[in-house]
C-alpha positions in Angstrom: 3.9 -10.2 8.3 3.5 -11.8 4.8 5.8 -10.4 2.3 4.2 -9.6 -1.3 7.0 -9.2 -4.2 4.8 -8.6 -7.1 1.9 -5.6 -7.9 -0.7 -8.5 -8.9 -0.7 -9.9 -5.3 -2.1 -7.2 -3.8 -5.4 -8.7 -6.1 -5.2 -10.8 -3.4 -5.9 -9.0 0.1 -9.0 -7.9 1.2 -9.6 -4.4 0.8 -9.8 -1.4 0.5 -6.3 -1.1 0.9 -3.9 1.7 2.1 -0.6 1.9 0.6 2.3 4.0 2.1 5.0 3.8 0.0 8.5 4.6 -0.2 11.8 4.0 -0.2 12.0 3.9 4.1 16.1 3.5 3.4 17.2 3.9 7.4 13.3 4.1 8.9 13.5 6.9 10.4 10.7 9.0 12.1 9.0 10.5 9.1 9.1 7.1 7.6 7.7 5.8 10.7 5.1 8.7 10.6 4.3 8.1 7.1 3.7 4.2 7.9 1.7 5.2 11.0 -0.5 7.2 9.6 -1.6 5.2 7.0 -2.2 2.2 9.0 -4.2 4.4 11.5 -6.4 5.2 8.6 -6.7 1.6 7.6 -7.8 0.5 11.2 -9.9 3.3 11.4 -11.8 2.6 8.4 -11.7 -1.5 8.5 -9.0 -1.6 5.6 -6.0 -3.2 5.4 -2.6 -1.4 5.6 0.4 -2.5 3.5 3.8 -0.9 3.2 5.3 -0.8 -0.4 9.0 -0.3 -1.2 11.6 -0.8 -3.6 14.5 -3.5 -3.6 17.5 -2.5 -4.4 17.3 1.5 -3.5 16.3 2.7 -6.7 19.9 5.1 -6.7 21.9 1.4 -6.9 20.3 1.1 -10.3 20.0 4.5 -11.7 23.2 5.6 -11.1 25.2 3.0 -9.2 28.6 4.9 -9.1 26.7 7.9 -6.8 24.3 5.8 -4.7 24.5 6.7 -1.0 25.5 4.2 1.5 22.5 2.2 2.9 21.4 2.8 6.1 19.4 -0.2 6.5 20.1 -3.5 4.7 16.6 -5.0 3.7 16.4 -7.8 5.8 16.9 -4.9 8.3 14.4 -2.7 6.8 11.3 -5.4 6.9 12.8 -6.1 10.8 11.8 -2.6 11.6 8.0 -2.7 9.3 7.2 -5.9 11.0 7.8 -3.9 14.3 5.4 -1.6 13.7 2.2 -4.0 13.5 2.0 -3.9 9.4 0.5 -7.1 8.5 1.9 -6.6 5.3 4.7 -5.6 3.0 5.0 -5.5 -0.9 8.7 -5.5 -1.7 9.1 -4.5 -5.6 12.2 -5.2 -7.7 13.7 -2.3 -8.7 15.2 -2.4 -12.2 15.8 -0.6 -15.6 12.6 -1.5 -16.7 10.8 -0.2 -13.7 12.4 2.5 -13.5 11.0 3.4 -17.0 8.0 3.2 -16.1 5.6 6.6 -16.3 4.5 7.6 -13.2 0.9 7.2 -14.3 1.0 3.8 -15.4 2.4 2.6 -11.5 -0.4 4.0 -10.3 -2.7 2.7 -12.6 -1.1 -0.7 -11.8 -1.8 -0.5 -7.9 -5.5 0.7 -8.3 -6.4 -2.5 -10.9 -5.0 -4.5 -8.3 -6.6 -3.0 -5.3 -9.9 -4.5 -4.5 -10.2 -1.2 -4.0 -7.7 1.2 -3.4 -8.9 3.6 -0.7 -5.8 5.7 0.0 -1.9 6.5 -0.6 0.4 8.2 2.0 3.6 8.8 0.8 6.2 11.6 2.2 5.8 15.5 1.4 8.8 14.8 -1.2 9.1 11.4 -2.6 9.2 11.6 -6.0 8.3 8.5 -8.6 7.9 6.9 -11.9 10.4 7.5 -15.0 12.7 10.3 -14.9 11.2 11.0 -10.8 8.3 12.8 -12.8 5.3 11.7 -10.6 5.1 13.7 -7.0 2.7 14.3 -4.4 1.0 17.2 -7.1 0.5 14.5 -9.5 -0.4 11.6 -7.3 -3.5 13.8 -6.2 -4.8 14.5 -9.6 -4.5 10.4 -10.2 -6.3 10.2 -6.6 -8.8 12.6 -7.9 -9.4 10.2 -11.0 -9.2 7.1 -9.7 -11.0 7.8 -6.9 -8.6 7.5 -3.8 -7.4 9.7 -1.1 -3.5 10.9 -1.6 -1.7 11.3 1.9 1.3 13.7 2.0 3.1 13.8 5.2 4.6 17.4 6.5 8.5 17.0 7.2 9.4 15.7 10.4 11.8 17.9 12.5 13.7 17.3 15.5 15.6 20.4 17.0 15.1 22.5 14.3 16.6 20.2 11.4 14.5 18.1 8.6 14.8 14.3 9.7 15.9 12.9 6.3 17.7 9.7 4.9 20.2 12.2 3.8 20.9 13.9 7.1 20.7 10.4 9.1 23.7 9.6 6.5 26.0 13.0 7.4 25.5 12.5 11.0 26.7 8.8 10.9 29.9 9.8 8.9 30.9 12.5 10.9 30.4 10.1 14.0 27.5 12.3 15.7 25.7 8.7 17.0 23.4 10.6 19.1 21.7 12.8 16.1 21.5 9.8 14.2 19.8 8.2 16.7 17.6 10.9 17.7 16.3 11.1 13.7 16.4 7.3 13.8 13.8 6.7 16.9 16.3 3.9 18.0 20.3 3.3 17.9 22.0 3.2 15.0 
């Protein structure tokens, strides 16, 4: 899997490209599905798939004292994309000034250097962009401008309960291994 670190070198891959993007902190089954889905689409449609996330999780630099545990370091994290066939992964640093940016403008960045950008799948909730003001509502009216197709995937249950980052977290402090590892698709 060759690792990107920088928006430019997506210039770089042959297109279109499909981006699923988030933070994938414990890559659990909606990130897997999320992942999934837009490489499916890429295959489907002779495009290449690439996985975009954030180093450090964004929380370590917004508000440091209140950031949650990690559930996947991220040598860890690009273990677990690499296991799921992506050919590629663009690892941005997350810092002040990035986090400043308007949502409009990162988006505006990954279609210039798309060659071209056919799609973005991103989870029903992940948010983006200064102050978390972009979301999937907003990344669909940038699709509709700039002429790509915006992917939200449904929440992921298992047993009744939303698979999240967050609930992955509770169940491995109160020691319920077995939940976690259902969410997880693997052991913790």
């Amino acid at each position: 899997m060759e690792i990107l670190r920088s928006i430019p070198e997506l210039s770089r891959l042959p297109g279109p490209l499909f981006l699923a993007i988030g933070v994938f902190d414990g890559m659990h089954l909606g990130h897997q599905a999320v992942i999934s889905t837009s490489a499916a689409h890429a295959r489907s449609l002779n495009g290449t798939p690439v996985v975009v996330t954030f180093d450090p999780h964004p929380e370590k630099v917004l508000r440091p004292q209140a950031a949650p545990h990690l559930l996947t370091a991220t040598q860890h994290k690009i273990g677990l994309i690499r296991d799921l066939g992506v050919g590629h992964l663009l690892i941005i640093a997350f810092d002040k000034q990035f986090a400043a940016t308007e949502p409009e403008d990162f988006v505006k960045q990954l279609v210039k250097h798309s060659k071209p950008l056919r799609e973005i799948c991103v989870g029903h909730e992940w948010s983006f962009g200064k102050n978390r003001r972009g979301n999937l509502g907003l990344l669909k009216k940038l699709g509709a401008q700039f002429d790509f197709e915006v992917v939200g995937i449904p929440p992921v249950t298992m047993n009744g309960e939303l698979v999240s980052s967050t609930a992955i977290r509770h169940a491995v402090q109160t020691c319920d291994l077995r939940k976690a590892a259902v969410m997880l698709g693997r052991e913790y």
